[in-house]
N, C-alpha and C positions, 0 to 999 in steps of 0.2 A: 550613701546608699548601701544596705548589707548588701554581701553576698545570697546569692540564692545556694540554699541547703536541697539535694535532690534526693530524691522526688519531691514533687510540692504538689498536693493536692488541693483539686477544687472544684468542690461538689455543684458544680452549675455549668449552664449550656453557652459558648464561644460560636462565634463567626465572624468570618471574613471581613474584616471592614474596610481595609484597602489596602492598598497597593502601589506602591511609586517604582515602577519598574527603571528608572533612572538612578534611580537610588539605593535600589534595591533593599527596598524598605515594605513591609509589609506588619500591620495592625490587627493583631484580633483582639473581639467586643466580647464581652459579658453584662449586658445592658443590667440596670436594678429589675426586680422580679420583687413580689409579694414578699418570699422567700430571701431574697436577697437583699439589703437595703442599700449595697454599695453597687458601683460600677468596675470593674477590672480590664483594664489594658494591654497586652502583652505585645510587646514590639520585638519586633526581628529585626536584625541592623545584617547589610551585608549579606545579603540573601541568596544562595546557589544553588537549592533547590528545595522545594515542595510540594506535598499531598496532602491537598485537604480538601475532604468535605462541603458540602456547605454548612451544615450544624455540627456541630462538636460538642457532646454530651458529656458530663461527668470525666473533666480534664485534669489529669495528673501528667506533670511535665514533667521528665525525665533525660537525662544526659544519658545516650547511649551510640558508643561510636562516634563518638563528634555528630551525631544527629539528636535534635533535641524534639523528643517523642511526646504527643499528647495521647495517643490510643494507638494501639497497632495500625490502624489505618494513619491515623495523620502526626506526619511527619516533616520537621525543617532544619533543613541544612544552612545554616547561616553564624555568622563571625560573633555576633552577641545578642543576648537576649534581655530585655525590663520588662521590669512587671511594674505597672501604677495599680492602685487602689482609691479610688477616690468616690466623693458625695456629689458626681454631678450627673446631669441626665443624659438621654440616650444622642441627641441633637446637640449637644454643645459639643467644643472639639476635644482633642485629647490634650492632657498636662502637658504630653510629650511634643506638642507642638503649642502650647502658648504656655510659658512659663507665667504669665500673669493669673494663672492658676493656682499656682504653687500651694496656698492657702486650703485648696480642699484635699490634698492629698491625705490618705489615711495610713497609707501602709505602700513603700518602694523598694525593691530587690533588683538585683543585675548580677549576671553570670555573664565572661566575654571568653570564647572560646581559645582564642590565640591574639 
């Protein structure tokens, strides 16, 4: 999996898709759109702090301060981050939790903070 090159923009709208507060794992969505044919995943591993939103528009992710920034407003504090790209729909689950996916993956990047 490359590394992520920052800033990495992406022109389309993210939300919150959950949350494993045990784990401290937290998932935002980019479901497919008209506009968009794919779906995009962004996982936070190791999570210690964040601000966000419930919609997240027009997301450019950025390392700054060991905070990794989607807008001025939303903001996460966590140990590493993956991005998936994949051809599946909004209902199915993520790559990053059934590897028996691996097939529709288009595009994977990961940055780990420490």
């Amino acid at each position: 999996m490359p590394e992520i090159e920052f800033p990495l923009a992406f022109g389309r709208r993210f939300e919150p898709w959950s949350y494993q507060a045990t784990h401290g794992v937290l998932l935002l969505r980019s479901n497919k759109t008209t506009a968009a044919q794919t779906r995009v995943d962004l996982r936070f591993r190791f999570v210690e702090q964040m601000t966000l939103r419930a919609v997240i528009d027009e997301v450019t992710l950025d390392l700054v301060d060991g905070v990794y920034r989607m807008s001025p407003e939303d903001n996460v504090v966590a140990g590493s981050l993956e991005v998936i790209e994949d051809d599946l729909e909004s209902g199915q689950p993520s790559v990053f939790d059934d590897k028996s996916l691996d097939s529709h993956i288009i595009r994977s990047l990961y940055h780990h903070r420490y």
